[in-house]
Each structure stands twice: as structure tokens, then as C-alpha cells.
C-alpha beads as a LAMMPS data file, in Angstrom:
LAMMPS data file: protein, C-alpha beads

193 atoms
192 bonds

1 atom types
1 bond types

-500.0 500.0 xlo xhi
-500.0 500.0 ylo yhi
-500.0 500.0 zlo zhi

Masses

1 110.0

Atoms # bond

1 1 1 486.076 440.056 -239.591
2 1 1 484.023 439.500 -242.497
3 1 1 480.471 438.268 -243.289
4 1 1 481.808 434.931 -244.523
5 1 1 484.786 434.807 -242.091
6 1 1 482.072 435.037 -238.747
7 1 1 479.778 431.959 -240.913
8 1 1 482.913 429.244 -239.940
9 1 1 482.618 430.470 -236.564
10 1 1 480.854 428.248 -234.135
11 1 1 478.098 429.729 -231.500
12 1 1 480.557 430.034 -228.625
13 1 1 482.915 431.858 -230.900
14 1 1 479.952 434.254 -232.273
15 1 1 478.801 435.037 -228.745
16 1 1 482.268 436.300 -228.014
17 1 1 482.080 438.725 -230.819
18 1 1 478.265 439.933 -230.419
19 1 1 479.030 440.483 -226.477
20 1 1 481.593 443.008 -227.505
21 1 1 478.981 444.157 -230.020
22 1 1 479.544 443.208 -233.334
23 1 1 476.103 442.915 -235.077
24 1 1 477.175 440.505 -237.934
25 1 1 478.177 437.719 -235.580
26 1 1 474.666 438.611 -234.174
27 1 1 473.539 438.281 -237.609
28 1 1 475.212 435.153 -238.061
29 1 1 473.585 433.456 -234.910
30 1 1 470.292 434.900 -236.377
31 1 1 470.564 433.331 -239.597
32 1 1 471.483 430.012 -237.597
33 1 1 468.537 429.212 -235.805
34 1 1 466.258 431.250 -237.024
35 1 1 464.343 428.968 -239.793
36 1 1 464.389 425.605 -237.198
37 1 1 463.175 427.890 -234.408
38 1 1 460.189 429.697 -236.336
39 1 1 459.181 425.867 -237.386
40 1 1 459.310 424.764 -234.139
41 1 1 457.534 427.725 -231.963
42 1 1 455.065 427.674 -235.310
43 1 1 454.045 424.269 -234.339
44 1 1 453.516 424.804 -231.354
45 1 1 451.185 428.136 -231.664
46 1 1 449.764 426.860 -234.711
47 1 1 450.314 430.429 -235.771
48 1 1 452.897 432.022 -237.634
49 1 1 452.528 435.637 -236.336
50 1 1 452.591 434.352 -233.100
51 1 1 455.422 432.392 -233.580
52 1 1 457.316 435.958 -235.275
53 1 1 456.512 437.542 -231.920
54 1 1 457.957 434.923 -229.847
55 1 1 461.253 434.664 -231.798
56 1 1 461.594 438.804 -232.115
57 1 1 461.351 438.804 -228.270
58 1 1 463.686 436.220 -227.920
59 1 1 466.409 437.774 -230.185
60 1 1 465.564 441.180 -228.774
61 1 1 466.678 439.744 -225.584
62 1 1 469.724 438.353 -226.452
63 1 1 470.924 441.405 -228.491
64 1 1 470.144 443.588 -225.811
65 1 1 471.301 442.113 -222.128
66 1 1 474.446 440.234 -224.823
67 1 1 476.880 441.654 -222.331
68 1 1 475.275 440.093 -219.324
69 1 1 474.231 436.774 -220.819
70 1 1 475.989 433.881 -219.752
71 1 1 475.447 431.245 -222.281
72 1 1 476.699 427.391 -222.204
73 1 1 475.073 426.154 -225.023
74 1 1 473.117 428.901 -227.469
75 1 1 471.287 426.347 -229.259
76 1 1 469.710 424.532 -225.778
77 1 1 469.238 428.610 -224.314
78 1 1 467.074 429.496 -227.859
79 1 1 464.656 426.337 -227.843
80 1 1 464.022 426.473 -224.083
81 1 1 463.174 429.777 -224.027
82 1 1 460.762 429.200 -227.623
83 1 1 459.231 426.543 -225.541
84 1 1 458.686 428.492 -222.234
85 1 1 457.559 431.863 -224.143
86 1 1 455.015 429.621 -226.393
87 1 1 453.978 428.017 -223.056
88 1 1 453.226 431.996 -221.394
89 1 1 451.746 433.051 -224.796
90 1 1 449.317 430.037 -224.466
91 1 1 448.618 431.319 -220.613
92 1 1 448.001 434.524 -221.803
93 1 1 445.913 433.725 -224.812
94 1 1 443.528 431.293 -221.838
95 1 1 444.307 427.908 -223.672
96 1 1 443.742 426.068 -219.935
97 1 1 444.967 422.389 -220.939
98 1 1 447.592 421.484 -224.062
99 1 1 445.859 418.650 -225.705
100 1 1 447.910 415.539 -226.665
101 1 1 449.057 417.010 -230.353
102 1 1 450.634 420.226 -228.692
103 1 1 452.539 418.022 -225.634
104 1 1 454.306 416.206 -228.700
105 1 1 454.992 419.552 -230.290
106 1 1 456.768 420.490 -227.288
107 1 1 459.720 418.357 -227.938
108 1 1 462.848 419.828 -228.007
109 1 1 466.032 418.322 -229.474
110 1 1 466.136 414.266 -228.254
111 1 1 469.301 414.747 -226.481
112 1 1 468.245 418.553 -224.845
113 1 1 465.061 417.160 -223.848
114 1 1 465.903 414.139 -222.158
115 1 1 468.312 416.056 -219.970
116 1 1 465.941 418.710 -219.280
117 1 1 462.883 416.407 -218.269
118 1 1 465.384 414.148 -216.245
119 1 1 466.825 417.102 -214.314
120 1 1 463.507 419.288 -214.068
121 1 1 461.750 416.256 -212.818
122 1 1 464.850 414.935 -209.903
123 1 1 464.881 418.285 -209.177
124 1 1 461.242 419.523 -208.977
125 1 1 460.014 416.179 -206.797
126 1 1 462.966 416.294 -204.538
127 1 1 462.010 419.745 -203.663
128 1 1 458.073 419.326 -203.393
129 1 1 458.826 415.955 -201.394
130 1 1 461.072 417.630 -198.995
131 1 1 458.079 419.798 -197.896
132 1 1 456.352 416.828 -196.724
133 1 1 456.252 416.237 -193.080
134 1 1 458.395 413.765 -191.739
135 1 1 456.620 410.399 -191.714
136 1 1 454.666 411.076 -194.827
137 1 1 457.733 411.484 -196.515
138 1 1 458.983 408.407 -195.364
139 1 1 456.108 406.312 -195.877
140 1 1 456.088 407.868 -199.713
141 1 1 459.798 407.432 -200.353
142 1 1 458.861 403.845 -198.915
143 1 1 455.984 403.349 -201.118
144 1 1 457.327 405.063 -204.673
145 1 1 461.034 404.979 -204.212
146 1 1 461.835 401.777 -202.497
147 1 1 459.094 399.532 -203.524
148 1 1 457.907 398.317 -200.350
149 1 1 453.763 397.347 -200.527
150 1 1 451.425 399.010 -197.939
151 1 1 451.392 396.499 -196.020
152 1 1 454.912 396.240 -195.320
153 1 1 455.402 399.842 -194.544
154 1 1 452.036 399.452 -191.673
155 1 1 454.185 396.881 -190.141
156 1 1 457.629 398.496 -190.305
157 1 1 456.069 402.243 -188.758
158 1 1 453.028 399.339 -186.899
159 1 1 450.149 401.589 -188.433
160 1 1 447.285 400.399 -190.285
161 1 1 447.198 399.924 -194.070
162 1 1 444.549 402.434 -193.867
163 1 1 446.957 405.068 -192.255
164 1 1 449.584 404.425 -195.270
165 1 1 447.078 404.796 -197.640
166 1 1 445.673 408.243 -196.194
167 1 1 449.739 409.018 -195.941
168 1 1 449.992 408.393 -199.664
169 1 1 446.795 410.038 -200.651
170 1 1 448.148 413.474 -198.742
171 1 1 451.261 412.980 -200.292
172 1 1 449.809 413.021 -203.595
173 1 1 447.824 415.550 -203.129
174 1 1 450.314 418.014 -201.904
175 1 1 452.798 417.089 -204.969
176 1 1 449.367 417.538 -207.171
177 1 1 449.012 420.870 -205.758
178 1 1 452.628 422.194 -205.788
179 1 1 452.794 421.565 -209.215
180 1 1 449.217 423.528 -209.940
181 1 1 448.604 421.284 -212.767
182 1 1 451.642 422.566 -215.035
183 1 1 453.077 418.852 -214.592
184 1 1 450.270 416.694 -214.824
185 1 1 452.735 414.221 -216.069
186 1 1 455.267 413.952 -213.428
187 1 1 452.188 413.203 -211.101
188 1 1 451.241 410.342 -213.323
189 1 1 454.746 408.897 -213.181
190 1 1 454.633 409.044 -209.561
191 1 1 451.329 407.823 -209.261
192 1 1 452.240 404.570 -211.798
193 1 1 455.679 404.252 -210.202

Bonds

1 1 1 2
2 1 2 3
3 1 3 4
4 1 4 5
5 1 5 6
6 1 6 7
7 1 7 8
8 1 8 9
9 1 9 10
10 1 10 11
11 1 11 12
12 1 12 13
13 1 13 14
14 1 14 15
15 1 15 16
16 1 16 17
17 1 17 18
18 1 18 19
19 1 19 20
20 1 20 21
21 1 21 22
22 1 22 23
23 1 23 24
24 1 24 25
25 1 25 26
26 1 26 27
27 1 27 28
28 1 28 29
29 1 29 30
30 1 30 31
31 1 31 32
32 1 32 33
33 1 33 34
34 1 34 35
35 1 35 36
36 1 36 37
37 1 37 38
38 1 38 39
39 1 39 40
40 1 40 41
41 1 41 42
42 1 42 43
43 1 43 44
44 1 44 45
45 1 45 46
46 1 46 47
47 1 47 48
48 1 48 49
49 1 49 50
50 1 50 51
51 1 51 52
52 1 52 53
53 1 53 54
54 1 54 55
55 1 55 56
56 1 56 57
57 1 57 58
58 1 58 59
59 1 59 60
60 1 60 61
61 1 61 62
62 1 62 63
63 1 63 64
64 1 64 65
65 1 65 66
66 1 66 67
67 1 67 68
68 1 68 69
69 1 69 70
70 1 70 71
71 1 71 72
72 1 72 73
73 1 73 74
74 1 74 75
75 1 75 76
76 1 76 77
77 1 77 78
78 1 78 79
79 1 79 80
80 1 80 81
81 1 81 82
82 1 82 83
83 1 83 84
84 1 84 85
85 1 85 86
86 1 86 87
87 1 87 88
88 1 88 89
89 1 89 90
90 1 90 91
91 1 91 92
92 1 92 93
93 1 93 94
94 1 94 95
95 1 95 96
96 1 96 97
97 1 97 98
98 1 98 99
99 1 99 100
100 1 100 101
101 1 101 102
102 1 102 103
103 1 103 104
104 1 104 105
105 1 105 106
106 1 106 107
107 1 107 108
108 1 108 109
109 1 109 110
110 1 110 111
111 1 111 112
112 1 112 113
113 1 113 114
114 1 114 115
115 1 115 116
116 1 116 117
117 1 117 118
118 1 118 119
119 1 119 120
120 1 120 121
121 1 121 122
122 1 122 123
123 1 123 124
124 1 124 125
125 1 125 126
126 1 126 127
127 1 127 128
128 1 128 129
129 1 129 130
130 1 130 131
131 1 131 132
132 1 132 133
133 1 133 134
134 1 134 135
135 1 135 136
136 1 136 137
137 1 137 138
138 1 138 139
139 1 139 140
140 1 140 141
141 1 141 142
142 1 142 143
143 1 143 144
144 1 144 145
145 1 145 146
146 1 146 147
147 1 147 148
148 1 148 149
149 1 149 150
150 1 150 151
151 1 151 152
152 1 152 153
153 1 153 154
154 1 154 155
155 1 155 156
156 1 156 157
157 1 157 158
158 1 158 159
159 1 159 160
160 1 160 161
161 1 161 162
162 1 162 163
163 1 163 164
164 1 164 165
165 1 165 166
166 1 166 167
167 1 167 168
168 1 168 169
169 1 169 170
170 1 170 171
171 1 171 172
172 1 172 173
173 1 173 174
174 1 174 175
175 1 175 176
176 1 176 177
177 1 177 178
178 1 178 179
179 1 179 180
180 1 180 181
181 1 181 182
182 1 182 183
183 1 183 184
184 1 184 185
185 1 185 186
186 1 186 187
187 1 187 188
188 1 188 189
189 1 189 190
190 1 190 191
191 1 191 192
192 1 192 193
């Protein structure tokens, strides 16, 4: 196939013919994303080299475990991965907290993003919550999930409101710690549940 032939050719398509090695359909994908994903890793570095490094890496990888990749959607796989390799590189580099204006540069596509927060967050609070021990677990699916006040659930388990509280408080902390302060923001929501 030709140069112009592979450009009609959606990403599924091109992944076909880059995983049995052709380097044009490679190309092709290249071309694709490249421009939208050096804007958006740039804005999140607030540095263009940076940003180069991140996408080389990136493309690097795909061209070079292509056979092994398995790939659903190529445009979700390339922004996820800009996101989580700017994320590292700011690890790296010692940036300790994201301020406000980076957290909005983080954004991926509306419809990507929503999924991803809504899954990462069912999925990453089911499993810290499930670590709780029994009747703190309870008392917080009681208090966040289920809406019932404190002093409802110190009369359903007869404890004192003081006892939920302390319940709630070592819930919260143990969520707070699991997530080592990567998710500040998933703590909020539970917090303002």
C-alpha cells in the first residue's frame, strides 16, 4: 500500500499493518496525533523539549513492543500514557504538588476523561475501602454511601456518636494514606459526599 492509500485508513486498520511492520502505517499514526499530543503534553510541562522527550518515548514504545501491544482505542492509549509520563517527569523533576493551572491541563478528551475518572475512582475506593476492617467499613459505607447521619448509625450498631466519628476519622485516614496524596481529589469527594 501506498503513502496516500494507508492516510484513509483508520487507527485500528494502521495498527494491523505497523504490527506486521510496515513503517508508513507507523508513519501515518505518527503524523495523526502527533501535533494534538505535543500541544497537550507541552501544556502540561510548560516545556517543549520536555514535551519532545515524552512523545519520542511514547512512540519508541509503540514501534518497538507493536507486535505485543494490544490496543482498543490508539487515540485513548497515546493521551493516557502523555498524561501519566508528564505526571513521572514532574516526579522526577521534584515538582511535589500540581497547582490548580496544571490539574486543568491534565484534561484529556471530555468523553476519555470522564470514563477514566469514573472508572479509576469506582475502582480505586472500592479497593482501598475493602481493606477496612469490618465495622469501619460498614459504618463508612453507612455514612458516605447510604446517607445515614451519625447519629443514626450509633443507634443502628448502639455505639456512641463519638465512636462513629473516630470510625469515620480512621476511615479517612486510611483512604488518605492509600492514596499517598496522588488523589487528593477523590478524598475531597468522599469527604464532601
Amino acid at each position: 500500500m501506498n503513502l496516500k492509500d494507508l492516510q484513509d485508513l483508520n487507527d485500528a486498520q494502521l495498527l494491523l499493518f505497523m504490527k506486521k511492520g510496515n513503517e508508513l502505517a507507523f508513519s501515518v499514526l505518527y503524523t495523526r496525533y502527533w501535533k494534538r499530543l505535543y500541544v497537550y503534553t507541552s501544556n502540561i510541562l510548560n516545556d517543549n523539549v520536555l514535551a519532545e522527550d515524552v512523545l519520542h518515548e511514547i512512540f519508541t514504545k509503540i514501534w518497538t513492543k507493536k507486535e505485543e501491544l494490544e490496543i482498543n482505542s490508539l487515540e485513548n492509549y497515546l493521551f493516557i500514557s502523555a498524561r501519566n509520563k508528564s505526571i513521572s517527569l514532574f516526579r522526577k523533576v521534584k515538582f511535589s504538588e500540581l497547582d490548580d493551572s496544571i490539574i486543568e491541563s491534565l484534561a484529556l478528551a471530555p468523553e476519555v476523561d470522564h470514563n477514566l475518572e469514573t472508572l479509576d475512582l469506582s475502582n480505586t475506593l472500592e479497593r482501598i475501602t475493602n481493606s477496612l476492617p469490618k465495622r469501619c467499613k460498614e459504618i463508612f459505607y453507612m455514612s458516605r454511601y447510604d446517607d445515614y447521619t451519625n447519629e443514626e448509625i450509633a443507634n443502628h450498631f448502639n455505639i456512641s456518636q463519638r465512636t462513629v466519628e473516630n470510625q469515620l476519622y480512621l476511615a479517612l485516614k486510611h483512604i488518605k494514606g492509600a492514596l499517598k496524596g496522588g488523589l487528593t481529589l477523590i478524598l475531597i469527594y468522599i469527604i464532601l459526599r
